[in-house]
OpenMM code with the backbone's topology and positions (N, CA, C; nanometers):
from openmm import Vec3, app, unit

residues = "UNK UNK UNK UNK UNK UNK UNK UNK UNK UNK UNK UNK UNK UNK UNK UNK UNK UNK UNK UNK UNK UNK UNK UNK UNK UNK UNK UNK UNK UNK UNK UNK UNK UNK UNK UNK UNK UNK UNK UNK UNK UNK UNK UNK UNK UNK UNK UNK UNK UNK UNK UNK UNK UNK UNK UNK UNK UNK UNK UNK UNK UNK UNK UNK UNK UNK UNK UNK UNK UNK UNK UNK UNK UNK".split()
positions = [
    Vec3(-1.8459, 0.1032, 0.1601),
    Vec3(-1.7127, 0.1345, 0.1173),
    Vec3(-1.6092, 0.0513, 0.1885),
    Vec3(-1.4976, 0.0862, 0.1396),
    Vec3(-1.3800, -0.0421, 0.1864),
    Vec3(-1.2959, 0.0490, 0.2997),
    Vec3(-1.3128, -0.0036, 0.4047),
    Vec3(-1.1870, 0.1265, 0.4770),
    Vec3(-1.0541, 0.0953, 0.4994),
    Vec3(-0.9725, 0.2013, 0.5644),
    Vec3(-0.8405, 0.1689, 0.5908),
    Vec3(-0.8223, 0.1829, 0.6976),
    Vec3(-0.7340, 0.0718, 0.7576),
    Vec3(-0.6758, 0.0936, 0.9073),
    Vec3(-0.4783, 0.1254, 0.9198),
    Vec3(-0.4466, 0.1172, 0.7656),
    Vec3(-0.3397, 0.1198, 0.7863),
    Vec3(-0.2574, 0.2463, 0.7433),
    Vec3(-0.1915, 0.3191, 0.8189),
    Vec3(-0.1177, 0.4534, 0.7661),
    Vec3(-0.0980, 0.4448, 0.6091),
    Vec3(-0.1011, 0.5363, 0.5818),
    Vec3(-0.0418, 0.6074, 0.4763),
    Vec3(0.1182, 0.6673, 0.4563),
    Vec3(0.2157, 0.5687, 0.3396),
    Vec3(0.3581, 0.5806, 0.3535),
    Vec3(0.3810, 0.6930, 0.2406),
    Vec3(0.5195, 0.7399, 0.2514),
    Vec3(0.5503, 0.8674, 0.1730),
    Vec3(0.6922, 0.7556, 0.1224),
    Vec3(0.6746, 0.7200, -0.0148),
    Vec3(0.7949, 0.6785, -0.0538),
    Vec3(0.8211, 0.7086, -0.2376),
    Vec3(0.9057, 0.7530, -0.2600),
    Vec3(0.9879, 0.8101, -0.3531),
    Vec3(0.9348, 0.8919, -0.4267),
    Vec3(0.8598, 1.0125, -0.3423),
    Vec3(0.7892, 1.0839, -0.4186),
    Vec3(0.6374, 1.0552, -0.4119),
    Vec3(0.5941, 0.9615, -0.3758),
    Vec3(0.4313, 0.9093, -0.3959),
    Vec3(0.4084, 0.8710, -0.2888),
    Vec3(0.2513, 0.8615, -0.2374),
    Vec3(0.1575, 0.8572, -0.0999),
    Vec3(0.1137, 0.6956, -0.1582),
    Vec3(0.1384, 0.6329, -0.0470),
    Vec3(0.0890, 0.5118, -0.0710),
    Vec3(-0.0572, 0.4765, 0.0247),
    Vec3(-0.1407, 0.4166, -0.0303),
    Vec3(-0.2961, 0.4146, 0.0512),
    Vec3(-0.3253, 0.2761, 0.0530),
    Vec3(-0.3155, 0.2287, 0.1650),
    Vec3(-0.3460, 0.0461, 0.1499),
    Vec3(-0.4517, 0.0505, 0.2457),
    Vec3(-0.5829, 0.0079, 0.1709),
    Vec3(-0.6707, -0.0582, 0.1953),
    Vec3(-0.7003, -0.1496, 0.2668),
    Vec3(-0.8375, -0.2354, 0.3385),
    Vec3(-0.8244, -0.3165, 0.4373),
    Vec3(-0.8558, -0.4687, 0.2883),
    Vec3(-0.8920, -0.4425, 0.2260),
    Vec3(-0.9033, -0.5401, 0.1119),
    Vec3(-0.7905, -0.5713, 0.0062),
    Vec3(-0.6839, -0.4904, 0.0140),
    Vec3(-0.5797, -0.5312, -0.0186),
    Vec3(-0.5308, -0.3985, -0.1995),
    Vec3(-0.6112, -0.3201, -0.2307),
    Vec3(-0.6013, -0.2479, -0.2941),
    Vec3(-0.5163, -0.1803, -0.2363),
    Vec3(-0.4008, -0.0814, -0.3271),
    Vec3(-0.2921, 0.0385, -0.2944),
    Vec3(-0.3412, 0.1195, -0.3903),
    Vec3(-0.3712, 0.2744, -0.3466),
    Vec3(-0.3699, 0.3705, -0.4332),
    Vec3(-0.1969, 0.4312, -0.4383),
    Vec3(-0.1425, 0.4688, -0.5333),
    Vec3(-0.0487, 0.5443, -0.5416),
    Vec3(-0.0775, 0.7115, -0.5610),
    Vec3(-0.0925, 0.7915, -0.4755),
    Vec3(-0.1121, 0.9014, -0.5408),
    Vec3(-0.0163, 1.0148, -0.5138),
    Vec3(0.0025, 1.0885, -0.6289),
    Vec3(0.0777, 1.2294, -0.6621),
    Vec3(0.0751, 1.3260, -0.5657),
    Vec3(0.1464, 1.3415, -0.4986),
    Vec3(0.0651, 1.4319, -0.3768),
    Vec3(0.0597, 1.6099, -0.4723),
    Vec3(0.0828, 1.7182, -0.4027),
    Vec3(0.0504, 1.7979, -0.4643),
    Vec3(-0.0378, 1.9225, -0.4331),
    Vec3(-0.0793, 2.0390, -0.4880),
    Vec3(-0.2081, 2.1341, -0.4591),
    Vec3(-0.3384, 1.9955, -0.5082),
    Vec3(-0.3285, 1.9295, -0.5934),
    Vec3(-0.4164, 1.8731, -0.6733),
    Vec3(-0.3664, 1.7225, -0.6322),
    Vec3(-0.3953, 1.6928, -0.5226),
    Vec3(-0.3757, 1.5289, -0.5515),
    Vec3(-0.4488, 1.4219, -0.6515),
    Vec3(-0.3667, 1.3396, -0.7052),
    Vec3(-0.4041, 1.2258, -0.7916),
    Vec3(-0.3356, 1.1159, -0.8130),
    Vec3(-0.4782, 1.0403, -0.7845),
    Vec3(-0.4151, 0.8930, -0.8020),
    Vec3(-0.3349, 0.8800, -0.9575),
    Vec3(-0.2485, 0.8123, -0.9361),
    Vec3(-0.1682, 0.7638, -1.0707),
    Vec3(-0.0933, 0.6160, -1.0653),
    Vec3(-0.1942, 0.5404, -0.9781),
    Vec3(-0.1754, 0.4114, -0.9996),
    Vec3(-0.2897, 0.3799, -0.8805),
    Vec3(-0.3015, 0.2291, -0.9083),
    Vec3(-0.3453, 0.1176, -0.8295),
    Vec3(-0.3217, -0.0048, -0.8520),
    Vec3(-0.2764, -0.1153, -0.7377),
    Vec3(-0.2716, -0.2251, -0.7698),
    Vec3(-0.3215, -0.3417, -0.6171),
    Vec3(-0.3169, -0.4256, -0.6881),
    Vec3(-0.4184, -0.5276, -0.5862),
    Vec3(-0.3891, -0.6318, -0.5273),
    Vec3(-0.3809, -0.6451, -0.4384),
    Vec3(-0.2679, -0.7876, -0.4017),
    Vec3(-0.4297, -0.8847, -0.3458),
    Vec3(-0.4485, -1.0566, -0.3587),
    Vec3(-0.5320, -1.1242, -0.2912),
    Vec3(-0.5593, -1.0722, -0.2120),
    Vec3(-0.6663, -1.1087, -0.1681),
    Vec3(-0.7624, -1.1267, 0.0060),
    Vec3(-0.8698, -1.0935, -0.0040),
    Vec3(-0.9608, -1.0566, 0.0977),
    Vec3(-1.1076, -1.0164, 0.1218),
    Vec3(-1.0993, -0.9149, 0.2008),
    Vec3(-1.2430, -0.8679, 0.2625),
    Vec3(-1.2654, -0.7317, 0.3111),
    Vec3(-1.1496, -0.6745, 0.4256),
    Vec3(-1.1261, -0.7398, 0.5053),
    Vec3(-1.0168, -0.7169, 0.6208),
    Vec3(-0.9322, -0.7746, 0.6059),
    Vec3(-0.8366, -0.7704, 0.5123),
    Vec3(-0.6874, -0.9302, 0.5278),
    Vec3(-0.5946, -0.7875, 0.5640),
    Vec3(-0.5920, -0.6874, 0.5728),
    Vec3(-0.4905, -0.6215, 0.5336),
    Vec3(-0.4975, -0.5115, 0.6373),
    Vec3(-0.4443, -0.4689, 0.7673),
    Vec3(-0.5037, -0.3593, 0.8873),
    Vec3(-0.3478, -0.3087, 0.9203),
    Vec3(-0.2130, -0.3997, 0.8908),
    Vec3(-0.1290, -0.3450, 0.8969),
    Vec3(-0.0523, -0.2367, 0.8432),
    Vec3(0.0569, -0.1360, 0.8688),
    Vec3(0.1004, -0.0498, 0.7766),
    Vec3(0.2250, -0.1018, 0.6765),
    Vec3(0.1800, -0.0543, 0.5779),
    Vec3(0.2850, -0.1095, 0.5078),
    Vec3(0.4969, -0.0078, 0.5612),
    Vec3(0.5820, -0.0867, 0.5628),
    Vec3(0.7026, -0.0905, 0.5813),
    Vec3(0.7474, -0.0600, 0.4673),
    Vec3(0.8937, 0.0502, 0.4781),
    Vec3(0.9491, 0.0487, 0.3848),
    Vec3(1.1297, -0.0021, 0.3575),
    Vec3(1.2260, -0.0499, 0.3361),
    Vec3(1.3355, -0.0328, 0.4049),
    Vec3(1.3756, -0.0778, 0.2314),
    Vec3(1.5338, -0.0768, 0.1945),
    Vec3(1.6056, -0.1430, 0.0965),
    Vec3(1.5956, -0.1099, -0.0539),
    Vec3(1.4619, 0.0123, -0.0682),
    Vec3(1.3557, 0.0056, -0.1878),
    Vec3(1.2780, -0.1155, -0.2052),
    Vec3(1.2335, -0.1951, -0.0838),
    Vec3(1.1290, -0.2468, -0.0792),
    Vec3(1.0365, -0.2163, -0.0159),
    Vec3(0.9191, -0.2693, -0.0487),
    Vec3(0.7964, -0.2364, 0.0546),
    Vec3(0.7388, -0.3439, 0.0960),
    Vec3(0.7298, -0.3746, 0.2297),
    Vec3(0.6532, -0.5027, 0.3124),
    Vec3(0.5327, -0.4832, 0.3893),
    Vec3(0.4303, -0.5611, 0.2980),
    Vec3(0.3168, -0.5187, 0.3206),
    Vec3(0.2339, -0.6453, 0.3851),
    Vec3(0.1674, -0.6850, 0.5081),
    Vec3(0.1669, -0.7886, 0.5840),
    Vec3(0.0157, -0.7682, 0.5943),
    Vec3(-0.0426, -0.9046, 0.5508),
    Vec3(-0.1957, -0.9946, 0.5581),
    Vec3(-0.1982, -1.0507, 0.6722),
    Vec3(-0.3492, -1.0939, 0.7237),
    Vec3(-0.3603, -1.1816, 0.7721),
    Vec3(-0.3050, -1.3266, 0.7883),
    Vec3(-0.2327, -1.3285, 0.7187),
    Vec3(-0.1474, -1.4756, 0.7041),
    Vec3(-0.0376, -1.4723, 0.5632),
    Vec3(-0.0079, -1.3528, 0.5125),
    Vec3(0.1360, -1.3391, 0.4295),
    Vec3(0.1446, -1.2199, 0.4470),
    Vec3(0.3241, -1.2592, 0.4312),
    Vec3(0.3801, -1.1222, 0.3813),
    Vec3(0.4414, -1.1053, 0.2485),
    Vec3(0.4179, -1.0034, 0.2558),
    Vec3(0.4182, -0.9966, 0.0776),
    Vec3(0.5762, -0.8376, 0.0867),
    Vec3(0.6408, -0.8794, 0.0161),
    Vec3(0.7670, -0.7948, -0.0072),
    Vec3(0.7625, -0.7679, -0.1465),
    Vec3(0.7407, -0.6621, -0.2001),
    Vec3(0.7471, -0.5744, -0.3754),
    Vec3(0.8429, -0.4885, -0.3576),
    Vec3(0.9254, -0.4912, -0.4782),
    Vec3(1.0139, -0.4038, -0.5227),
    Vec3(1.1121, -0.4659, -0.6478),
    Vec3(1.2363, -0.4377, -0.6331),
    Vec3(1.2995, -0.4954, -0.7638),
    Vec3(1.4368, -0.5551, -0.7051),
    Vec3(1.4711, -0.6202, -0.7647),
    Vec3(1.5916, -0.7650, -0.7712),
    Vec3(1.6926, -0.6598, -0.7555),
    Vec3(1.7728, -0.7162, -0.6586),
    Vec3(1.9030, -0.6696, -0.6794),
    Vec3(1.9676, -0.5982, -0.5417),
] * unit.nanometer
topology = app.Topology()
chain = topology.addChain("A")
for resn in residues:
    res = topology.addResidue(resn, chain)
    for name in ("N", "CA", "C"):
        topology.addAtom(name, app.Element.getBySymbol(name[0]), res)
């Protein structure tokens, strides 16, 4: 299995789960948690041990050698 070394963020309502391979679960928190997204940024088994940051309505999420900033313009 793929593990995680990096916390788990609480942002706008949703649990964010970043992986050491670079997968994010988004999930619903809840009595019933559920995932209701995933998405995948490059790398291999370990690129990814940091926690992801939140500030601006962005999220900065830092590799072994990038950082990667998602969110929206403006």
């Amino acid at each position: 299995g793929v593990n995680s070394m990096a916390s788990p963020v609480y942002v706008q309502g949703k649990i964010l789960v970043l992986l050491a391979n670079g997968l994010t679960a988004v999930v619903e928190p809840g009595d019933t948690p559920a995932v209701v997204g995933r998405n995948r940024l490059p790398g291999d088994s370990l690129d990814y041990g940091a926690s992801p940051a939140i500030d601006g309505g962005r999220i900065y999420i830092r590799s072994r050698t990038k950082l990667w900033c998602i969110g929206t313009k403006g």
